[in-house]
C-alpha positions in Angstrom: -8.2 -13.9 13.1 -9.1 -11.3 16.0 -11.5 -9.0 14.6 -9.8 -5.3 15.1 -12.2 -3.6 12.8 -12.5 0.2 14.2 -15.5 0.7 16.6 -17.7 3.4 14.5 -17.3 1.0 11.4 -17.8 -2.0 13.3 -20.9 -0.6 15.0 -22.1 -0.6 11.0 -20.6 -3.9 9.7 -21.1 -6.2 12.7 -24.3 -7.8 11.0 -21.6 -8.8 8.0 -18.9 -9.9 10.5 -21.6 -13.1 11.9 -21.8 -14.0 8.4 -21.0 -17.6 7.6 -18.6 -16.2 4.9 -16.8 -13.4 6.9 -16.1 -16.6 9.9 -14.9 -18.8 7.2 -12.6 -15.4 5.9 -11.4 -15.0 9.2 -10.2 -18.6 10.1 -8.7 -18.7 6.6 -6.8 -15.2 6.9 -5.8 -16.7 10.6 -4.3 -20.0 8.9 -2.5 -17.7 6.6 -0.6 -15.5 8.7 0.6 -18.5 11.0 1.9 -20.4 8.1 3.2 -17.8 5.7 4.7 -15.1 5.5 1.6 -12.0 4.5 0.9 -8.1 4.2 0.0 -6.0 5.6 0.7 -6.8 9.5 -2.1 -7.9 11.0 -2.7 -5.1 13.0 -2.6 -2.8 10.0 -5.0 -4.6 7.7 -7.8 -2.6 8.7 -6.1 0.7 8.6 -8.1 2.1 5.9 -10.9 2.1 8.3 -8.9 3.5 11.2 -7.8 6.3 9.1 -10.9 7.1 7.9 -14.2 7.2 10.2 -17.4 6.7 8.2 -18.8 9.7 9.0 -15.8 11.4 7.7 -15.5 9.8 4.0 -15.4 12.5 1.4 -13.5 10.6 -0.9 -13.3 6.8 -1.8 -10.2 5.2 -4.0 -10.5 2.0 -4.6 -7.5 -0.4 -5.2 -7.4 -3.9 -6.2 -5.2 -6.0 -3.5 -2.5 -5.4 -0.8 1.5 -5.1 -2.6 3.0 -7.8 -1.9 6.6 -7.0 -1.8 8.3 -6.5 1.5 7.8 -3.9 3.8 5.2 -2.0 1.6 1.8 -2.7 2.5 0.5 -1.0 5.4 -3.5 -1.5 5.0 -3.8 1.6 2.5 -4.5 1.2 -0.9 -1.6 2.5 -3.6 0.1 3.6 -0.1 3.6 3.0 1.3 5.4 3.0 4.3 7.4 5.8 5.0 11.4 5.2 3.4 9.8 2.5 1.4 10.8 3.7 -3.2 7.6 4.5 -4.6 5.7 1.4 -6.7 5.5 2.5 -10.3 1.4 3.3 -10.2 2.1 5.6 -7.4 4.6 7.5 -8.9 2.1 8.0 -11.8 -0.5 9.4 -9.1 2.2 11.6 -8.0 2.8 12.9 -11.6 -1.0 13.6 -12.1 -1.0 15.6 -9.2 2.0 17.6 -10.0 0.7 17.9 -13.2 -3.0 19.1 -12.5 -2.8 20.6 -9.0 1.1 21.4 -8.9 1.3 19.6 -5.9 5.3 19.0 -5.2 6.9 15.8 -5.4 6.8 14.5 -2.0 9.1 12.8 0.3 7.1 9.9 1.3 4.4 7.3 -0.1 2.7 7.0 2.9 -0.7 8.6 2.6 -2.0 8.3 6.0 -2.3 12.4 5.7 -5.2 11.7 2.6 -7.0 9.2 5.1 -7.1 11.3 7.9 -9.1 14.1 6.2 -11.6 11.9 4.9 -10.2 9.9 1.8 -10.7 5.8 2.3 -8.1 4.1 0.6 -9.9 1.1 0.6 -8.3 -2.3 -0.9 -11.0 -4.8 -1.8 -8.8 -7.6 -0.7 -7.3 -6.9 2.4 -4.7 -9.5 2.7 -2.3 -11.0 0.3 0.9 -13.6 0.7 4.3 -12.2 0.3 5.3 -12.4 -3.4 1.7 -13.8 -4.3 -0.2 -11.1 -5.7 -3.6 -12.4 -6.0 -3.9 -15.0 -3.7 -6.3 -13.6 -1.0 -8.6 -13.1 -4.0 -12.5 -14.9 -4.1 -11.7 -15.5 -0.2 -14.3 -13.0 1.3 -12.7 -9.9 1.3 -14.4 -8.7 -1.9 -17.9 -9.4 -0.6 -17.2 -7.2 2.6 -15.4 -4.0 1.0 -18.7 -4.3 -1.5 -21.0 -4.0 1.8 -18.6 -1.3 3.1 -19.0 0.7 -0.7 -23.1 0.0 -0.8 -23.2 1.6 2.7 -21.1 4.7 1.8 -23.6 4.9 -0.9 -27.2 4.4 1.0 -25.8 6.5 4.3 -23.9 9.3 2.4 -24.3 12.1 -0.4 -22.0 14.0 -2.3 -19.5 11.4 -2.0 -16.4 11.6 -4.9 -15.6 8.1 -5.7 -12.3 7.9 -7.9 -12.7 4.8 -9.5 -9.2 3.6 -11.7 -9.0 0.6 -14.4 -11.5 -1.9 -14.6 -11.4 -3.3 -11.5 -12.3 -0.6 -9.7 -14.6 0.6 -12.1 -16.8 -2.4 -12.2 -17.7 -1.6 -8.7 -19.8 1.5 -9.6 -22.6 -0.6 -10.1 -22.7 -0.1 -6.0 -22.8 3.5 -6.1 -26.1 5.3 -6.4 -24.5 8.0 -9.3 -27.5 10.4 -8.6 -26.5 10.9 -4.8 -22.2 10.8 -5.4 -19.9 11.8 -8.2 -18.0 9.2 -10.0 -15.0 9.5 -11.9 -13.4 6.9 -13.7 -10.3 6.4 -15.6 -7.4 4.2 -17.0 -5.4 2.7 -14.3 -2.3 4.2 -12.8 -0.2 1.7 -13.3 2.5 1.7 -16.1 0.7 -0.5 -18.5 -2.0 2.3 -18.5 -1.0 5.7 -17.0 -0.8 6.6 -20.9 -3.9 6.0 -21.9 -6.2 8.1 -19.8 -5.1 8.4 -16.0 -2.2 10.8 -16.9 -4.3 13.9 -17.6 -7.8 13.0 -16.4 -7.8 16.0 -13.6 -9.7 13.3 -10.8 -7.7 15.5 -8.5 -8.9 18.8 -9.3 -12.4 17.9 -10.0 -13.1 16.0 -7.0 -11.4 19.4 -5.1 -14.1 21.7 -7.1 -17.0 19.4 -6.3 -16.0 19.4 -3.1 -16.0 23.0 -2.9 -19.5 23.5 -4.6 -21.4 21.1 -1.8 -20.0 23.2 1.0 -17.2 20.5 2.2 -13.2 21.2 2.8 -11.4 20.2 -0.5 -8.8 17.6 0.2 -4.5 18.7 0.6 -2.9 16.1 -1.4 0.2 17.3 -0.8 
């Protein structure tokens, strides 16, 4: 696989990119995409770090795996392309905001306009097969987005890390809680929404923090 990572993160992660494990990721990832069918594209599987420059992360979500459904995944966690119906845990997202911030139901899934001002939507696996959810897991991936979470946390402060269901949650044991703010919750998705993420205010709270260390709150509209 031809490494596209995005220069300013590359300049960080090119000591984890000679790793034995990130090669054998690679080659695997590469065997994949010739002989299957796999999201996202592979020039949109680093996306979340094209979006997002590390110097410009206020705000980390972390989602489990690409969808795997056609024309969906586009290298942004919870994200959609443009035209594509809204996956159920998104539309739950949606209804939080309208529900804490008042933020309008909008016309598109795509949330490019969170990434570019300074939310990483970062995926821990990167890659899936079509119809396979899962099976780019315990490949590699999860060991690089870790390294790209534990530097956040050593080369940042004040960093809002929204961290939703177990999954994600599980990975604040790479997040120094004295420098950052970490909210967690119930997941999104439809299984869960009930139980926690609908009403939890992750939106508005990261906003007011944001305000109160002197940085631009996020639009999610």
């Amino acid at each position: 696989m031809a490494i596209h990572i995005p220069t300013l993160w590359h300049e960080r992660l090119k000591e984890e990119t000679t790793q034995p494990y990130f090669l054998a990721l690679a080659e695997f990832v590469e065997r994949e995409y010739a002989s299957t069918k796999c999201y996202p594209a592979k020039s949109e599987i680093f996306n979340a770090l094209e979006w997002c420059a590390p110097d410009e992360v206020k705000v980390v979500i972390i989602g489990q795996d690409p969808y795997h459904g056609p024309g969906q995944a586009h290298g942004l966690c919870f994200s959609v392309n443009d035209g594509v119906k809204l996956p159920p845990s998104l539309v739950n997202i949606f209804k939080e905001l309208h529900r804490s911030l008042d933020v309008p139901p909008p016309i598109t899934g795509n949330l490019e306009r969170w990434a570019k001002q300074g939310v990483l939507l970062l995926n821990a696996v990167m890659t899936v097969r079509a119809g396979n959810a899962g099976s780019h897991r315990k490949k590699g991936w999860e060991r690089f987005t870790d390294k790209i979470i534990q530097q956040i946390s050593e080369q940042h402060s004040s960093v809002v890390f929204l961290l939703w269901g177990d999954y994600a949650i599980a990975k604040a044991q790479l997040i120094d809680a004295d420098k950052h703010y970490v909210l967690t919750s119930p997941h999104p998705s439809p299984l869960s929404a009930y139980r926690g993420f609908i009403g939890n205010d992750h939106f508005s709270k990261c906003n007011l923090f944001l305000e109160r260390v002197g940085k631009t709150p996020i639009n999610w509209e």
